[in-house]
C-alpha positions as CSV (number, residue, x, y, z in Angstrom):
1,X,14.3,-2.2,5.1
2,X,11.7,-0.3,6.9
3,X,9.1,1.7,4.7
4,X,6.1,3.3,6.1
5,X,2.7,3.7,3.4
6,X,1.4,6.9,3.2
7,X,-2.2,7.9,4.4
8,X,-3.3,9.5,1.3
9,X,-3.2,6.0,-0.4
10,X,-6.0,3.6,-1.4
11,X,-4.1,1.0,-3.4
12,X,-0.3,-0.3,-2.4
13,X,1.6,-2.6,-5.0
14,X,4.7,-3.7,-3.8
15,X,4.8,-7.0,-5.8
16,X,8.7,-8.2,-6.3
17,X,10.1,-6.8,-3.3
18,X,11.7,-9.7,-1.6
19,X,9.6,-8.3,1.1
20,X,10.1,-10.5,4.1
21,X,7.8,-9.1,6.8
22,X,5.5,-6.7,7.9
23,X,5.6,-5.0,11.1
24,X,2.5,-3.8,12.6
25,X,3.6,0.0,11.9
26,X,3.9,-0.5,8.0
27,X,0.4,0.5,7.2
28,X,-0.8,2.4,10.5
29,X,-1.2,5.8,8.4
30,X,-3.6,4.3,5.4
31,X,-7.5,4.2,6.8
32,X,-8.2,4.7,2.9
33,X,-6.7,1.8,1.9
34,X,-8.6,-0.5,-0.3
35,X,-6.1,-2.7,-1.7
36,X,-3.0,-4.3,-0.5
37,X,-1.0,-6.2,-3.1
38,X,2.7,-8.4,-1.8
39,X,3.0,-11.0,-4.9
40,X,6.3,-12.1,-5.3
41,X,7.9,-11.4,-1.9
42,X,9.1,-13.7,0.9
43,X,6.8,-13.0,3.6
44,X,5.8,-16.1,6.2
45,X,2.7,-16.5,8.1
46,X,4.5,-15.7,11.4
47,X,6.2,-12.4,9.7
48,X,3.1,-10.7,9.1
49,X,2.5,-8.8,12.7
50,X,-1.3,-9.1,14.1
51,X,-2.0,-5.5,14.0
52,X,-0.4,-5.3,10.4
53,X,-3.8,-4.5,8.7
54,X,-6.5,-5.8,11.3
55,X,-8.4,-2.7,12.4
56,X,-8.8,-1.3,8.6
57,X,-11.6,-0.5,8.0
58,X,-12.0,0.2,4.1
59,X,-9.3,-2.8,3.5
60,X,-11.2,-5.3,0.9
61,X,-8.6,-6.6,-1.4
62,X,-5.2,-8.7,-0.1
63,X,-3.1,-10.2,-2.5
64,X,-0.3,-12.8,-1.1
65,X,0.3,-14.6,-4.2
66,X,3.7,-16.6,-4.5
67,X,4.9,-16.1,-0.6
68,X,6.4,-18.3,1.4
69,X,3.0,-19.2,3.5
70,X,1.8,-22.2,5.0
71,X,-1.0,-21.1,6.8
72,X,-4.0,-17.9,6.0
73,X,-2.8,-15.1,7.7
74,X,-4.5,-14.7,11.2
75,X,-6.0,-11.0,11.8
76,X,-7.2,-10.5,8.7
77,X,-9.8,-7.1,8.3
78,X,-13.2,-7.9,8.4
79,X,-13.8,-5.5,5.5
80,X,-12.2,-7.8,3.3
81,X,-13.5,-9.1,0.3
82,X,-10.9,-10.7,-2.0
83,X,-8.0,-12.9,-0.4
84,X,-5.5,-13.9,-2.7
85,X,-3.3,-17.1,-1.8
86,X,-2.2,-18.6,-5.0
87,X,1.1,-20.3,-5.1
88,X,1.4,-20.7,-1.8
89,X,2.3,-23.6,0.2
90,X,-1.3,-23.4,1.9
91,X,-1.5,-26.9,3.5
92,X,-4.4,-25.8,6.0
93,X,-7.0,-23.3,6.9
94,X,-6.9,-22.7,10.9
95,X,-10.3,-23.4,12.5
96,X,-10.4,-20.1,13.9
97,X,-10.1,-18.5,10.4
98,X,-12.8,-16.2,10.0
99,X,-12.1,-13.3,8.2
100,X,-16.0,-11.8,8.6
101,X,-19.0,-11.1,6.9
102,X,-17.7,-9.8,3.4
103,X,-15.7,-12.5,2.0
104,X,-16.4,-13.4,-1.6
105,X,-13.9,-14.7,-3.2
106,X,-10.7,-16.7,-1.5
107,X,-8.2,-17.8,-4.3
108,X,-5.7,-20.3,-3.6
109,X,-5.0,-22.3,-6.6
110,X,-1.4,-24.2,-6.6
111,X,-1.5,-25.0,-2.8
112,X,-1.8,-28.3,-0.9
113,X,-4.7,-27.8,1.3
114,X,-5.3,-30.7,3.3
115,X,-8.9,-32.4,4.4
């Protein structure tokens, strides 16, 4: 299923989708977008195209929760402020992960992050 967001939005909730990727076209019309919520849908690390939300600019809230994820999503706005990961099977954080400036609060309770 392709779907396309439209500009005029500044929060998205598509939470029990069975959402399995994102293309990097999905979100290309939403510069006011604030936040992005996927809970509850079957996306993958590698399913999640670079460009999907990288260059937005306003983008400060992603929520990932209960995916199929084993790694933080690369390309990740630097805007962003809340990054949502819970119930994930987060086993490691890259070493190139760096999300910028603004990150306050990175939730990833019931994962397996190793040392």
């Amino acid at each position: 299923i392709i779907f396309i967001v439209s500009f005029c939005f500044q929060e998205v909730y598509l939470e029990n989708n069975l959402i399995e990727e994102i293309s990097d076209c999905v979100f290309n019309q939403t510069t006011n977008l604030n936040v992005i919520s996927l809970r509850h849908n079957r996306l993958e690390e590698s399913r999640i195209a670079p460009l999907a939300w990288i260059n937005h600019k306003n983008l400060e809230s992603i929520d990932l929760s209960y995916n199929r994820l084993y790694l933080v999503p690369s390309y990740l706005p630097r805007a962003l402020v809340h990054l949502v990961l819970v119930g994930n099977q987060i086993e490691r954080i890259p070493g190139i992960y760096h999300p910028g400036p603004l990150l306050e609060s990175f939730h990833s309770y019931k994962c397996y992050l190793l040392g």
